[in-house]
N, CA, C and O atoms as a GROMACS GRO file, in nm:
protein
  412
    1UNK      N    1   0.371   0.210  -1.646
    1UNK     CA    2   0.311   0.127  -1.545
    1UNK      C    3   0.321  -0.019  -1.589
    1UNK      O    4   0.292  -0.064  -1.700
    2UNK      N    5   0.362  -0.078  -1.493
    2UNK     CA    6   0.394  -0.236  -1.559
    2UNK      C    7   0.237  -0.312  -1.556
    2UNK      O    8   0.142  -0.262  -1.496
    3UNK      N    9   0.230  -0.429  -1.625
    3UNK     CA   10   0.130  -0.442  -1.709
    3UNK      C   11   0.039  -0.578  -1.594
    3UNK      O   12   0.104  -0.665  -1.537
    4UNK      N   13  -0.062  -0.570  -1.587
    4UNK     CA   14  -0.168  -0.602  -1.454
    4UNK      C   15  -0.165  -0.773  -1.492
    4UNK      O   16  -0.154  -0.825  -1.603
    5UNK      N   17  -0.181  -0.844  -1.344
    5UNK     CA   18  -0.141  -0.932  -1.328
    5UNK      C   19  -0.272  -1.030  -1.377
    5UNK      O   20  -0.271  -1.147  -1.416
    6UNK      N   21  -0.395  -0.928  -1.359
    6UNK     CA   22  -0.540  -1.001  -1.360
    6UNK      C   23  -0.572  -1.070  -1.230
    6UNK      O   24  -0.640  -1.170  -1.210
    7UNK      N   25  -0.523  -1.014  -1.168
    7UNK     CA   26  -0.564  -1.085  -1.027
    7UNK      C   27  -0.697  -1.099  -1.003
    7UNK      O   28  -0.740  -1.198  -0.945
    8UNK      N   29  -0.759  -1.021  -1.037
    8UNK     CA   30  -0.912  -0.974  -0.965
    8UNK      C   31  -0.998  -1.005  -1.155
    8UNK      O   32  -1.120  -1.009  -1.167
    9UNK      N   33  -0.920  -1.019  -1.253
    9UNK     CA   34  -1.035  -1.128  -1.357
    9UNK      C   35  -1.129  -1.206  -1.298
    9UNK      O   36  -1.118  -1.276  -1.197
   10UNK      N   37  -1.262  -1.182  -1.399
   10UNK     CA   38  -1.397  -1.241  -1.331
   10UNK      C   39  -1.468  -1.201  -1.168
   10UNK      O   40  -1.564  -1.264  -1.124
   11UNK      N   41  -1.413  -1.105  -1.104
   11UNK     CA   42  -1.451  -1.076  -0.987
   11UNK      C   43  -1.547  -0.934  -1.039
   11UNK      O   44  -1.533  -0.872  -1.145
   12UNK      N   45  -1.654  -0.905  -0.923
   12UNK     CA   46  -1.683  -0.816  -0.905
   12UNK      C   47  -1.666  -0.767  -0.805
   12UNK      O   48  -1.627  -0.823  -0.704
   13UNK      N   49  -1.717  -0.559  -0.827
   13UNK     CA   50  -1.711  -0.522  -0.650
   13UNK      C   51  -1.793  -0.411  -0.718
   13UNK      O   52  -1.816  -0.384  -0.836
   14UNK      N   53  -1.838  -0.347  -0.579
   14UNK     CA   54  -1.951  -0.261  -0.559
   14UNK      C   55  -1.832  -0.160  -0.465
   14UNK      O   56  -1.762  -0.183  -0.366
   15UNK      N   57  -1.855  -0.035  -0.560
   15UNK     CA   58  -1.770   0.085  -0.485
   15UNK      C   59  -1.856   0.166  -0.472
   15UNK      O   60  -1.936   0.207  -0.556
   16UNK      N   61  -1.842   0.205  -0.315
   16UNK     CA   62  -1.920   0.312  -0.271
   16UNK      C   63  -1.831   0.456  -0.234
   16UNK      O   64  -1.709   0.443  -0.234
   17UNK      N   65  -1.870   0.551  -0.213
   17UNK     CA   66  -1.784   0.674  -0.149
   17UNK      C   67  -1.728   0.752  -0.291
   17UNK      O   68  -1.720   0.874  -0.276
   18UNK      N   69  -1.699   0.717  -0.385
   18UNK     CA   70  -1.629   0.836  -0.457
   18UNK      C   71  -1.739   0.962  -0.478
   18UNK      O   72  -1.857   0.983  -0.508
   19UNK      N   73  -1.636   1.018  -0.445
   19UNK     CA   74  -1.703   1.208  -0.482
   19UNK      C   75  -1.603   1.262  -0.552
   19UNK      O   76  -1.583   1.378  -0.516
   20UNK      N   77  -1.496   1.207  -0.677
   20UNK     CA   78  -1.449   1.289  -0.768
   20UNK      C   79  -1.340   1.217  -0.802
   20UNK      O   80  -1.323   1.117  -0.732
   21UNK      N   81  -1.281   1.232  -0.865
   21UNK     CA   82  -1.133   1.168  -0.931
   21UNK      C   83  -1.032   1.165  -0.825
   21UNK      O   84  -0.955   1.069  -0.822
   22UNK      N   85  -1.020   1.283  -0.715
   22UNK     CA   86  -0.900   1.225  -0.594
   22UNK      C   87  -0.928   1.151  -0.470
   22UNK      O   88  -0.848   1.137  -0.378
   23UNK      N   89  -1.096   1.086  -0.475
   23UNK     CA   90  -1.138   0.996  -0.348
   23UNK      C   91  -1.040   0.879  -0.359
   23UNK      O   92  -0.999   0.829  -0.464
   24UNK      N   93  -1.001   0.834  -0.203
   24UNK     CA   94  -0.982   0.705  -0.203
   24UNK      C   95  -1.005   0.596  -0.286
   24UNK      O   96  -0.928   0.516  -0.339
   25UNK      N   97  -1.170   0.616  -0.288
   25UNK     CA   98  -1.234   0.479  -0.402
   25UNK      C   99  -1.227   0.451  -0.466
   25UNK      O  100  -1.233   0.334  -0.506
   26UNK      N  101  -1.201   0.607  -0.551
   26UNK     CA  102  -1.158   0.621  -0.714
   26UNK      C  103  -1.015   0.531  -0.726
   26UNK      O  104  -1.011   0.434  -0.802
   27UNK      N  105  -0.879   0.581  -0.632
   27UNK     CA  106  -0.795   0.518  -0.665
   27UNK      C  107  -0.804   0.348  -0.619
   27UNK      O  108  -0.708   0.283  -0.660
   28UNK      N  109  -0.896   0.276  -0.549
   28UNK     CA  110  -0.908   0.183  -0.505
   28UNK      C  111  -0.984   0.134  -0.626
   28UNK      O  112  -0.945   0.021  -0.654
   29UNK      N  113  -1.080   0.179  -0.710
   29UNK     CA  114  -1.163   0.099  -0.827
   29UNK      C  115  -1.070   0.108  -0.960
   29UNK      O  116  -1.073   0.014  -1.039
   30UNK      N  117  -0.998   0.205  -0.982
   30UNK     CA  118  -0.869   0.176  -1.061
   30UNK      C  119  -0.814   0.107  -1.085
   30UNK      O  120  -0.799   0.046  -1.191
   31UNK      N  121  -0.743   0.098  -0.940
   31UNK     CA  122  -0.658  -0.081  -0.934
   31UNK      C  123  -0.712  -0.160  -0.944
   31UNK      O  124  -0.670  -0.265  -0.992
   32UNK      N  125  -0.826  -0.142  -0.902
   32UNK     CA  126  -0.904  -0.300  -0.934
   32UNK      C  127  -0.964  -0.323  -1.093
   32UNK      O  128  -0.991  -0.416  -1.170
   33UNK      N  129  -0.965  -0.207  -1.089
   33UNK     CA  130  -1.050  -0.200  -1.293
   33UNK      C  131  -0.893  -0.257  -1.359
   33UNK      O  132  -0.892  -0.350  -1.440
   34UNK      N  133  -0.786  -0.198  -1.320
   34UNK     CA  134  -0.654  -0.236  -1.375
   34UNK      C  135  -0.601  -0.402  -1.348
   34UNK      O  136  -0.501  -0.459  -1.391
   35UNK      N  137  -0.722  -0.458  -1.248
   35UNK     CA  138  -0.608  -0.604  -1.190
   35UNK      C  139  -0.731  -0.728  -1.271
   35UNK      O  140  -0.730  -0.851  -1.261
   36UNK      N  141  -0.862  -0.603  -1.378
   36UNK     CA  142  -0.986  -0.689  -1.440
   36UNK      C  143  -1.068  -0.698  -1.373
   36UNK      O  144  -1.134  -0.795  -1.411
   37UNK      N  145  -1.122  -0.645  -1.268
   37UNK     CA  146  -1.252  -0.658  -1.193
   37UNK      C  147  -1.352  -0.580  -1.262
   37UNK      O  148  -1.325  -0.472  -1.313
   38UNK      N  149  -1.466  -0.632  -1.264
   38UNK     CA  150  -1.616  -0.579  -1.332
   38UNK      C  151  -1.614  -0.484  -1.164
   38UNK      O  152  -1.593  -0.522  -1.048
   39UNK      N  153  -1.650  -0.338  -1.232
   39UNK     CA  154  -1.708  -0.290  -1.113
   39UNK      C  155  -1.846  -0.191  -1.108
   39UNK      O  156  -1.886  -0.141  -1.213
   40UNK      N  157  -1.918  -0.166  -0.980
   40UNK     CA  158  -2.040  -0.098  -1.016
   40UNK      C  159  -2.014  -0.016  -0.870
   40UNK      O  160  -1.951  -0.036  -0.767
   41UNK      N  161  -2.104   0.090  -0.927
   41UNK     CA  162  -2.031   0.226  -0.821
   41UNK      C  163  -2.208   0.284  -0.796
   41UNK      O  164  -2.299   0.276  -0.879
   42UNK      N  165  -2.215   0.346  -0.639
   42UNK     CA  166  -2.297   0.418  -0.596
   42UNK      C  167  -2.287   0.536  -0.598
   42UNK      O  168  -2.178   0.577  -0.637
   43UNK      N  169  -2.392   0.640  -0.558
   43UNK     CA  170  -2.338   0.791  -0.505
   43UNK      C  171  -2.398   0.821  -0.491
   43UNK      O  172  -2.491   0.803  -0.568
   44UNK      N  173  -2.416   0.909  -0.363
   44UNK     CA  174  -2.476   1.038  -0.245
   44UNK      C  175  -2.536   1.118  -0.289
   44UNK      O  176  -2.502   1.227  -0.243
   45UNK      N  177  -2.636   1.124  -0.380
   45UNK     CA  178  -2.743   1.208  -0.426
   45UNK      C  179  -2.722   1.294  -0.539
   45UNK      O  180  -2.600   1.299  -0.554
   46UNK      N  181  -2.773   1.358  -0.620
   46UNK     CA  182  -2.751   1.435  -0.746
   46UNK      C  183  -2.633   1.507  -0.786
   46UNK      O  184  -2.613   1.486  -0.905
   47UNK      N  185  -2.570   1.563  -0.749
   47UNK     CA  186  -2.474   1.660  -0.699
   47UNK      C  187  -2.343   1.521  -0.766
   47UNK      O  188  -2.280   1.546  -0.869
   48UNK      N  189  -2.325   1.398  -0.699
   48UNK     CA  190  -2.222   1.339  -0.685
   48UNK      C  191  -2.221   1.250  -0.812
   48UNK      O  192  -2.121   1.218  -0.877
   49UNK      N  193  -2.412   1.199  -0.847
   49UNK     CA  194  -2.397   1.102  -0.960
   49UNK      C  195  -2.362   1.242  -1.065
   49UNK      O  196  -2.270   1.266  -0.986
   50UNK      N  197  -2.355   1.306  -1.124
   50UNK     CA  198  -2.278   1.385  -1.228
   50UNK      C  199  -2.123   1.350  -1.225
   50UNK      O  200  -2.048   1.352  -1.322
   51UNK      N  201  -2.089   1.315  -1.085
   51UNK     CA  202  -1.884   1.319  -1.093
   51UNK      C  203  -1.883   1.173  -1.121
   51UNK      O  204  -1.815   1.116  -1.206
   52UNK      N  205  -1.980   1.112  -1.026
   52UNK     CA  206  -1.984   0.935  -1.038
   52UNK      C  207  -1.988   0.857  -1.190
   52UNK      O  208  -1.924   0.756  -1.219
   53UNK      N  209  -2.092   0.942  -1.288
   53UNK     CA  210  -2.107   0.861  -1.418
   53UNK      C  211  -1.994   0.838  -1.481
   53UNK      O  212  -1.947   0.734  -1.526
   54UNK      N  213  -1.938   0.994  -1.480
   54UNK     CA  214  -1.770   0.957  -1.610
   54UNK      C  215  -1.695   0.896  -1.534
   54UNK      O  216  -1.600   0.840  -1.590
   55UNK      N  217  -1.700   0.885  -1.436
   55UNK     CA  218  -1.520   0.818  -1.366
   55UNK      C  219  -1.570   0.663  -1.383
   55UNK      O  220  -1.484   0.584  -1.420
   56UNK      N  221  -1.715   0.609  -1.356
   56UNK     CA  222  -1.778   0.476  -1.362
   56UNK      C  223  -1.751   0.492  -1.511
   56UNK      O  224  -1.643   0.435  -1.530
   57UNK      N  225  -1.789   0.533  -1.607
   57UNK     CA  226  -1.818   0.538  -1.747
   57UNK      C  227  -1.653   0.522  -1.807
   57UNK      O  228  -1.638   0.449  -1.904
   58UNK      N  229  -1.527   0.595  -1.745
   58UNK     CA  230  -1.394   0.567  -1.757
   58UNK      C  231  -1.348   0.436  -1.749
   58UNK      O  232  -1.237   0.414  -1.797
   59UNK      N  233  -1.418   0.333  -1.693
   59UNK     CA  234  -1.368   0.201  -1.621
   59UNK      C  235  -1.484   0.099  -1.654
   59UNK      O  236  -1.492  -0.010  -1.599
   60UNK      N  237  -1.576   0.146  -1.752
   60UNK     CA  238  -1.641   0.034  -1.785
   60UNK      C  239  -1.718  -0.013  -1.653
   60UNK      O  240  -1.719  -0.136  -1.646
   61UNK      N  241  -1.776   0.042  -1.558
   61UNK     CA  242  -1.852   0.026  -1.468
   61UNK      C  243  -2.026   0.061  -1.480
   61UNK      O  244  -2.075   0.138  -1.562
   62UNK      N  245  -2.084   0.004  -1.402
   62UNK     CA  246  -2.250   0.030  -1.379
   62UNK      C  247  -2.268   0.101  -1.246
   62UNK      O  248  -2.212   0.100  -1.136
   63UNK      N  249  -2.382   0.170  -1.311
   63UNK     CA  250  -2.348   0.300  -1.174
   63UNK      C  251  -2.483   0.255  -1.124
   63UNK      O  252  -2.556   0.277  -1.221
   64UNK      N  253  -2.554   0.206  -1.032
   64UNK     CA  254  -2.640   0.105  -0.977
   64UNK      C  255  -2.747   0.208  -0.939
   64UNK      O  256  -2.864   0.194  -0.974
   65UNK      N  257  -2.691   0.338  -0.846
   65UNK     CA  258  -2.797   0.391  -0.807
   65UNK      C  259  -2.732   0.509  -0.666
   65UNK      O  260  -2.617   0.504  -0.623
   66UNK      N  261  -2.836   0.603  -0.620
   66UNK     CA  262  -2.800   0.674  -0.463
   66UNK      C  263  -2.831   0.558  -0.415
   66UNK      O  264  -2.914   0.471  -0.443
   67UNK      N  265  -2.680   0.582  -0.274
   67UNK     CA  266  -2.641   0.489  -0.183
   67UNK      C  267  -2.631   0.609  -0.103
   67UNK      O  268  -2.578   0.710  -0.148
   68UNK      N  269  -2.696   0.601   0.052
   68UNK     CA  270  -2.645   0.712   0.153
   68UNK      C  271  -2.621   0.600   0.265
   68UNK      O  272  -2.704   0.526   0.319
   69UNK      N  273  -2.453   0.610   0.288
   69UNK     CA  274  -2.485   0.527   0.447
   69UNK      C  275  -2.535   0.536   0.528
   69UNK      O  276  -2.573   0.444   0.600
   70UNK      N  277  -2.561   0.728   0.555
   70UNK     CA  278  -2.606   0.808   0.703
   70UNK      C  279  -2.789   0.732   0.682
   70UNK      O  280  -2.848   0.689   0.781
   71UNK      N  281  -2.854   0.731   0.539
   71UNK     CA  282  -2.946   0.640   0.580
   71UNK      C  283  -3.011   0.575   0.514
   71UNK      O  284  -3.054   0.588   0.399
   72UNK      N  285  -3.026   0.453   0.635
   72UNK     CA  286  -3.022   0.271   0.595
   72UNK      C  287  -3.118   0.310   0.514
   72UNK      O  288  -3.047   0.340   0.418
   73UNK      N  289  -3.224   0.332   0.479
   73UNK     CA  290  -3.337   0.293   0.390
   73UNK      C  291  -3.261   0.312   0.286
   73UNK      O  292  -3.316   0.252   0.194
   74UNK      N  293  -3.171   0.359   0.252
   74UNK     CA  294  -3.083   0.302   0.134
   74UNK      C  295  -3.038   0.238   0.034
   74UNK      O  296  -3.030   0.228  -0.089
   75UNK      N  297  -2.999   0.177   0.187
   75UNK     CA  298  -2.901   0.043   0.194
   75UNK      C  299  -3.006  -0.068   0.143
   75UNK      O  300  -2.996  -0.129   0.036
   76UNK      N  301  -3.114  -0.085   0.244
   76UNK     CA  302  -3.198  -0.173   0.250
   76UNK      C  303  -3.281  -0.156   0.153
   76UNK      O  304  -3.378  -0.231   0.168
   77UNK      N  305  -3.293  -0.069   0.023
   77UNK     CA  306  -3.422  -0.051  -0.043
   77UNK      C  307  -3.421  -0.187  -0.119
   77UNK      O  308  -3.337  -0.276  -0.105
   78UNK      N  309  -3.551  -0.187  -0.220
   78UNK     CA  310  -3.566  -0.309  -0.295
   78UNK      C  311  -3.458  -0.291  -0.425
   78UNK      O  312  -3.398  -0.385  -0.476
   79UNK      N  313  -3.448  -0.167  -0.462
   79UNK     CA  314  -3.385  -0.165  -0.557
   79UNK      C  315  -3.277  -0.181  -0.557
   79UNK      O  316  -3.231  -0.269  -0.629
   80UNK      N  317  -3.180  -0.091  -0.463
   80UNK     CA  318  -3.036  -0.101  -0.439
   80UNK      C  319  -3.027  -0.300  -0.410
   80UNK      O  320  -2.991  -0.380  -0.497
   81UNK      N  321  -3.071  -0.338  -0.268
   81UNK     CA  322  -3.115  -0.475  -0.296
   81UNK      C  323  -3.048  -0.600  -0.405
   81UNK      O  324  -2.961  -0.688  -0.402
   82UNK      N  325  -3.145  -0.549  -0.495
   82UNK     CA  326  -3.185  -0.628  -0.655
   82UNK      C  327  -3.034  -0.580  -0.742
   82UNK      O  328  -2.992  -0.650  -0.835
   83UNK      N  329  -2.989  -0.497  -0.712
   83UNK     CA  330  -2.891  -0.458  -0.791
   83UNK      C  331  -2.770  -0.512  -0.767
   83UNK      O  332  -2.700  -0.559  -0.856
   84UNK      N  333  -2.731  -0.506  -0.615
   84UNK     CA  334  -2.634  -0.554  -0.546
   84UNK      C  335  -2.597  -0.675  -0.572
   84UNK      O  336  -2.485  -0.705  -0.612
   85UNK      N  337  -2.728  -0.786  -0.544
   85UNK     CA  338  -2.720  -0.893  -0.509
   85UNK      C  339  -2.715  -0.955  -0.671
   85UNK      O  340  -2.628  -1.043  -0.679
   86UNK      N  341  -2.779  -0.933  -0.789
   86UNK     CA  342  -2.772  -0.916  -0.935
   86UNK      C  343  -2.607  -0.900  -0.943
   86UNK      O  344  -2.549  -1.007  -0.963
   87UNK      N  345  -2.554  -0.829  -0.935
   87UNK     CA  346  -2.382  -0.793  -1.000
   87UNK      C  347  -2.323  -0.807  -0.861
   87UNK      O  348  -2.210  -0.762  -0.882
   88UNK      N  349  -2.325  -0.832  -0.763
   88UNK     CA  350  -2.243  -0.934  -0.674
   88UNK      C  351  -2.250  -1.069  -0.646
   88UNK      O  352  -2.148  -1.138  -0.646
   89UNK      N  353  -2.338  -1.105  -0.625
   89UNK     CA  354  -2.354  -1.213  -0.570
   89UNK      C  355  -2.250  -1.222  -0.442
   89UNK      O  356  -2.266  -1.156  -0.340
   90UNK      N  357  -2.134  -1.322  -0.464
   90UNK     CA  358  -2.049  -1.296  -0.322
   90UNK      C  359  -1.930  -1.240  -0.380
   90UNK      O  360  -1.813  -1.278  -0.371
   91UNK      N  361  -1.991  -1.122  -0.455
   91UNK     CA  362  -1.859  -1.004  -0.496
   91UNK      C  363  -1.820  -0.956  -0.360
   91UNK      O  364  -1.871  -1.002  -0.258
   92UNK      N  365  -1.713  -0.847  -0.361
   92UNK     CA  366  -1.689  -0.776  -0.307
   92UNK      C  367  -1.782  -0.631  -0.268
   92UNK      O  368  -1.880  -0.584  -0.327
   93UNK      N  369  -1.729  -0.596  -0.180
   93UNK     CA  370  -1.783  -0.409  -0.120
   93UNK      C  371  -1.664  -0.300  -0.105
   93UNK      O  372  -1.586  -0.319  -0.012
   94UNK      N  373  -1.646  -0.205  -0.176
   94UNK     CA  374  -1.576  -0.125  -0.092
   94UNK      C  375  -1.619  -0.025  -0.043
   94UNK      O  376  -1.655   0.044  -0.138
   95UNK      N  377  -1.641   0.036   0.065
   95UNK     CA  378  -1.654   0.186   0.088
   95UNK      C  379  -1.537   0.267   0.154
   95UNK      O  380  -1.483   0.232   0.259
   96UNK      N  381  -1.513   0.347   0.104
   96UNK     CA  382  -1.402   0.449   0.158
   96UNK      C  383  -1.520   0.585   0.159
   96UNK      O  384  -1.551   0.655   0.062
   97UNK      N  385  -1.582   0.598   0.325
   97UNK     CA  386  -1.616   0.719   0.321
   97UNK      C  387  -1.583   0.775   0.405
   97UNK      O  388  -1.545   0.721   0.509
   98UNK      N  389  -1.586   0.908   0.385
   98UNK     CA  390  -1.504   1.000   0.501
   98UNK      C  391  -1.603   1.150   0.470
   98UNK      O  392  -1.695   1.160   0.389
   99UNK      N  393  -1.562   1.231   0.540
   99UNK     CA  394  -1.664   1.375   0.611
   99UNK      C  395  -1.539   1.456   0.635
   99UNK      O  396  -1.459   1.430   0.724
  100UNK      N  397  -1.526   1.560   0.548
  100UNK     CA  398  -1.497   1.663   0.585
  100UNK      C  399  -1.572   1.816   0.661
  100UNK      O  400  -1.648   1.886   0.594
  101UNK      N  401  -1.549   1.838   0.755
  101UNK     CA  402  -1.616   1.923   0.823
  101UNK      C  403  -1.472   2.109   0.774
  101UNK      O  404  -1.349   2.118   0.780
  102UNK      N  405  -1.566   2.197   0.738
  102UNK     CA  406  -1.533   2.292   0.680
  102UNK      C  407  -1.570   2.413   0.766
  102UNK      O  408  -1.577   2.526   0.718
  103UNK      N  409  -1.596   2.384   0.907
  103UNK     CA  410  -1.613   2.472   0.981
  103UNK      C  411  -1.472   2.479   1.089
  103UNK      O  412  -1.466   2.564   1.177
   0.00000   0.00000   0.00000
């Protein structure tokens, strides 16, 4: 792999949506962990922060806290909040979420 340009040195971003090593996000916080971005990652309740820590913990990331989009009190808590606005400031956001339905 040829060797990263640092594009994204000194930037942050806040990744939301990964649920395992083949999400979107994952490969989207990669490149960005690869181009030097500080990053900090959410996840969808107990179940997900177990997959969330090592792949955050792989990339030198802070894993901030549960983030559920389906609901805002979330989004809006004091904590998530304080965290966001702490390691973004006018960072970046990504979310790549998606729903598979198995019926």
């Amino acid at each position: 792999m040829p060797e990263a340009s640092g594009l994204l040195r000194g930037k942050r971003g806040l990744i939301l949506g990964v649920a395992n090593n083949r999400s979107l996000a994952w490969g989207i916080a990669k490149a960005c962990h690869r181009q030097g971005a500080e990053l900090a990652f959410t996840y969808q309740g107990d179940a997900f922060k177990k997959r969330v820590e090592p792949l955050a913990q792989e990339v030198g990331g802070l894993v901030i806290g549960h983030c559920d989009v389906t609901e805002p009190g979330t989004i809006d808590s004091a904590r998530f909040s304080r965290a966001r606005r702490r390691f973004l400031g006018q960072g970046s956001i990504v979310g790549a979420l998606s729903r598979h339905d198995t019926g």
